[in-house]
C-alpha positions in Angstrom: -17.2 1.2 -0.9 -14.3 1.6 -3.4 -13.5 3.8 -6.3 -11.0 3.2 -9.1 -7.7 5.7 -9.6 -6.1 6.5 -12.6 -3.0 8.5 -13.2 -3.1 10.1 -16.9 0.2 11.5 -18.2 1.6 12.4 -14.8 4.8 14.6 -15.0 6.7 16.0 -11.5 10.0 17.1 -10.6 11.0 18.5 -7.5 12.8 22.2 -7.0 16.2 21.7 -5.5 18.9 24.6 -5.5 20.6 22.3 -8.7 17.6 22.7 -10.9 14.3 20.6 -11.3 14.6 17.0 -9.9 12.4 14.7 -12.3 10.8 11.8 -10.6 7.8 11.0 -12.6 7.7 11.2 -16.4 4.7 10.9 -18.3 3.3 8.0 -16.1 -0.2 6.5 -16.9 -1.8 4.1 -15.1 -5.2 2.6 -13.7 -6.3 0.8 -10.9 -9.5 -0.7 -10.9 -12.1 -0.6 -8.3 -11.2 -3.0 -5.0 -8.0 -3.6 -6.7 -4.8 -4.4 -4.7 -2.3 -3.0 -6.3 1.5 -2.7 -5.8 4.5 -1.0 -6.9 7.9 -2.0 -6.9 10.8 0.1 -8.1 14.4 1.3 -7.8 14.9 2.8 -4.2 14.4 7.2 -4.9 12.1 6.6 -8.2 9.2 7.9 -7.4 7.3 5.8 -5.4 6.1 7.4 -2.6 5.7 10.6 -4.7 2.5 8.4 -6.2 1.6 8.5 -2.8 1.2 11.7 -2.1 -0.1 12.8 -5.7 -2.7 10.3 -5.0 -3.7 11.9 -1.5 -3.8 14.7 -3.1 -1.1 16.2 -0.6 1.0 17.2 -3.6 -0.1 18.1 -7.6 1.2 17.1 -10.1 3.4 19.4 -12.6 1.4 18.2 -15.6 -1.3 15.5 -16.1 -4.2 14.4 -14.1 -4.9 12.1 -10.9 -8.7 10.8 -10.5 -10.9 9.0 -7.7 -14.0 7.8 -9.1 -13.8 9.5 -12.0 -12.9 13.1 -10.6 -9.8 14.9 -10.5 -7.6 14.8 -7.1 -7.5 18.7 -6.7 -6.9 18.5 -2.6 -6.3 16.3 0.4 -9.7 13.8 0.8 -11.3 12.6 3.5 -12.2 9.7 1.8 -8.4 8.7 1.8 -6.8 6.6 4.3 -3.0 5.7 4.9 -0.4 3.9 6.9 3.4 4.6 7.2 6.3 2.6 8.3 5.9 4.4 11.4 2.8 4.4 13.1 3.1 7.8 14.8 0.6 7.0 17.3 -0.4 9.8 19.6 1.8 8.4 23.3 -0.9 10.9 25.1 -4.1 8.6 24.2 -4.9 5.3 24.3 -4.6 2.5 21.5 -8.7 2.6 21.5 -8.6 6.9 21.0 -5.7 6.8 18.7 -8.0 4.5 16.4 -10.9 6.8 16.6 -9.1 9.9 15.8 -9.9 9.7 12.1 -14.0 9.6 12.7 -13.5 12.1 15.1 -11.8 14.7 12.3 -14.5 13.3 9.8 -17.3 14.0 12.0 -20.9 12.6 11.7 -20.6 9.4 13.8 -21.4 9.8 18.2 -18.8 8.8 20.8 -20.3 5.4 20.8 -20.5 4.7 17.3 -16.8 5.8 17.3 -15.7 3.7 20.0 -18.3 0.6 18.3 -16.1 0.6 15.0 -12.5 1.1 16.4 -13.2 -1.9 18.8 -14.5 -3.9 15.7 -11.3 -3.3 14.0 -9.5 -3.9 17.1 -10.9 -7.4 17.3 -10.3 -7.9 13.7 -6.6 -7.7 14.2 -6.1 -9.3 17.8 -6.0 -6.5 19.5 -9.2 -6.9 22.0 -7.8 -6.4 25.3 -5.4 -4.0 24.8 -7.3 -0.6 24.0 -6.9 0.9 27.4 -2.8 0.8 27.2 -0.6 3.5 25.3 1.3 2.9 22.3 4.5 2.6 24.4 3.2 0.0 25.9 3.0 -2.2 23.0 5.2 -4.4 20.1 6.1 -2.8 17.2 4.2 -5.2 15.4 0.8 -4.3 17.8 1.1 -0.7 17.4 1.4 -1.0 13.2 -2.0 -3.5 14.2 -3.3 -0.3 15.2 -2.3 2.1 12.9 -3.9 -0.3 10.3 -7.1 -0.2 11.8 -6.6 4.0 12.6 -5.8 4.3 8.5 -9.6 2.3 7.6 -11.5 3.1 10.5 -13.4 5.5 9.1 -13.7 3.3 5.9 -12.2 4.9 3.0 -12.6 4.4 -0.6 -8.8 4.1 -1.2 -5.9 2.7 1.3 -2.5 3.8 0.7 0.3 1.9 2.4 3.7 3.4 2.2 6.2 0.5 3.3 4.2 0.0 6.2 5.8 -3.3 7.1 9.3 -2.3 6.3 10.4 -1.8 10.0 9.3 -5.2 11.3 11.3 -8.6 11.6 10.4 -11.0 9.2 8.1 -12.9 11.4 6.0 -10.4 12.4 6.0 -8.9 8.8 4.3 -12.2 7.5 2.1 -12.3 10.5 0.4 -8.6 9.5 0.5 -9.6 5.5 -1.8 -12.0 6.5 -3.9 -9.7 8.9 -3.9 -7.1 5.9 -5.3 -9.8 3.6 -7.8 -10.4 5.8 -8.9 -6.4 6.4 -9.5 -5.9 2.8 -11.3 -8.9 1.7 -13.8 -7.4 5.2 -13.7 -3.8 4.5 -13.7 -3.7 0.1 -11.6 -0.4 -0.1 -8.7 0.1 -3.3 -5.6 0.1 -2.2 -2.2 0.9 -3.1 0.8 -0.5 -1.9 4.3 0.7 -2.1 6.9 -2.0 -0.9 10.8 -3.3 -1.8 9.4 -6.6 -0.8 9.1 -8.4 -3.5 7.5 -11.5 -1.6 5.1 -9.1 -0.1 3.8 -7.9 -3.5 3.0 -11.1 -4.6 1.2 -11.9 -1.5 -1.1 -9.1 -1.2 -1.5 -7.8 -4.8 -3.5 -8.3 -7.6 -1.1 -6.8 -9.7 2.3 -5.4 -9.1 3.5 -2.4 -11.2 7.1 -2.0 -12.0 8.8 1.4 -11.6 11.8 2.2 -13.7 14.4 4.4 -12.6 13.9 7.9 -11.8 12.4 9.5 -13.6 9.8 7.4 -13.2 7.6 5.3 -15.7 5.3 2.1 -15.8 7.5 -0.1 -16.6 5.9 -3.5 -16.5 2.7 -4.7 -14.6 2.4 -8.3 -13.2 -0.9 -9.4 -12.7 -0.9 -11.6 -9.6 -3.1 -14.5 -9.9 -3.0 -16.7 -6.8 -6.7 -16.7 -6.0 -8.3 -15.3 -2.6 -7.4 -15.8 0.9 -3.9 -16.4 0.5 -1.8 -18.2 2.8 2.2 -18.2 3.5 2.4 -21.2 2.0 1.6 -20.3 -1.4 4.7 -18.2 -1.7 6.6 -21.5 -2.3 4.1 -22.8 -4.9 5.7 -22.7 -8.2 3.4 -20.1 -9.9 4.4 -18.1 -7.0 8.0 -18.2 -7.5 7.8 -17.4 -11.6 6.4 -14.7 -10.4 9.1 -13.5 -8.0 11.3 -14.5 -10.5 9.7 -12.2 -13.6 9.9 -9.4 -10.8 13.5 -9.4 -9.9 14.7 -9.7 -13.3 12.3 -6.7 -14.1 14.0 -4.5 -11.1 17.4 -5.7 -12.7 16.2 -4.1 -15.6 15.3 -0.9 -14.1 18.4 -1.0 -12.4 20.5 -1.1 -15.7 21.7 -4.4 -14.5 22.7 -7.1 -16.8 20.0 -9.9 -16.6 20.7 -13.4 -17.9 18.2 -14.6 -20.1 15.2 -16.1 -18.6 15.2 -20.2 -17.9 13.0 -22.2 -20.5 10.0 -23.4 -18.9 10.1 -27.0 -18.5 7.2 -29.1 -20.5 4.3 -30.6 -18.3 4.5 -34.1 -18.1 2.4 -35.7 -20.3 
């Protein structure tokens, strides 16, 4: 199950001993129901302040955040998220780390629990390794896990703060493909906040452009390379327009000069 989230007229600045910090300014924007949506931006514009406002771990100074139609007045359980640093608990195993959500939600036995995060598990490649600690996995295993930990308990909206930031680049394409995979299974909405531009294009349905701080919408690309996506289709010439129109868009944002755009060349008859 999914729900849609909208951001209407969304104002916030941060208190710092220099005065009021604006990060977001008047920011509207929707994201439809099982949508994979992800934002770009400047680095320190605002990005993972969407985040939290979504969360609802933070309010916003003016405007309105919605799930499903109702405001975001509080933290939800019905949230999940993963961070470019796992922070798995070193004290339990891969297996308990991944039910810890369902055990805070409540509702479920210790079998049905241990059922789902060994589903996941499986899903990912991890089957074999739920008995060992975090420690005694890869970097790229342990984000595996905190993947499944952050849908486990199979929210209605995903957030993923740069969770592939920390990775080498072969790894990092190894989990796009895993998180491809998770949501086309497990139907959730899901925000994605990256400075991969490659990445954006690969998982998203549409990528929103942040300008500088303070933040606004500056530009949304809608992403239209089809279902079950492969690496390969990075290289495919819609795909690289794409990335193209996106870095010249975060030049923009930047305040960098940008040359003007190369004329398409005419299909051959």
């Amino acid at each position: 199950m999914s729900v849609p989230i909208s951001l209407e007229h969304v104002t916030h600045a941060y208190r710092t001993k220099a005065g009021p910090l604006p990060v977001l300014d008047d920011l509207s924007m929707d994201m439809p129901e099982g949508s994979f949506t992800a934002v770009v931006g400047p680095s320190g514009c605002g990005k993972s302040t969407l985040t939290r406002l979504i969360a609802g771990l933070m309010k916003p100074d003016q405007g309105i955040v919605r799930l499903g139609g109702q405001p975001v007045t509080g933290p939800r359980k019905t949230v999940g998220m993963a961070f470019q640093n796992p922070v798995l608990l070193e004290w339990r195993s891969i297996l308990e780390n991944v039910m810890l959500p369902l055990e805070i939600v409540g509702g479920a036995s210790r079998t049905q629990r241990q059922d789902r995060a060994r589903e996941l598990l499986a899903l990912v490649g991890l089957d074999g390794f739920e008995d060992k600690r975090p420690s005694e996995l890869s970097g790229g295993m342990r984000q595996r896990a905190s993947l499944c930990r952050s849908i486990v308990h199979r929210p209605e909206v995903l957030i993923l703060d740069e969770p592939f930031g920390a990775l080498d680049a072969f790894t990092r394409e190894d989990l796009w493909q895993t998180m491809d995979d998770l949501r086309r299974i497990e139907r959730f909405t899901c925000v994605l906040i990256t400075h991969d531009l490659r990445e954006s294009v690969f998982l998203s349905d549409r990528t929103v452009v942040f300008s500088a701080r303070p933040a606004r919408a500056q530009r949304v690309v809608e992403i239209d390379l089809g279902d079950h996506r492969t690496l390969e289709d990075l290289y495919a010439p819609k795909a690289v327009a794409l990335l193209a129109d996106l870095r010249r868009e975060i030049q923009i944002a930047q305040g960098r000069e940008v040359a003007p755009a190369a004329p398409k060349q005419a299909e051959a008859s």
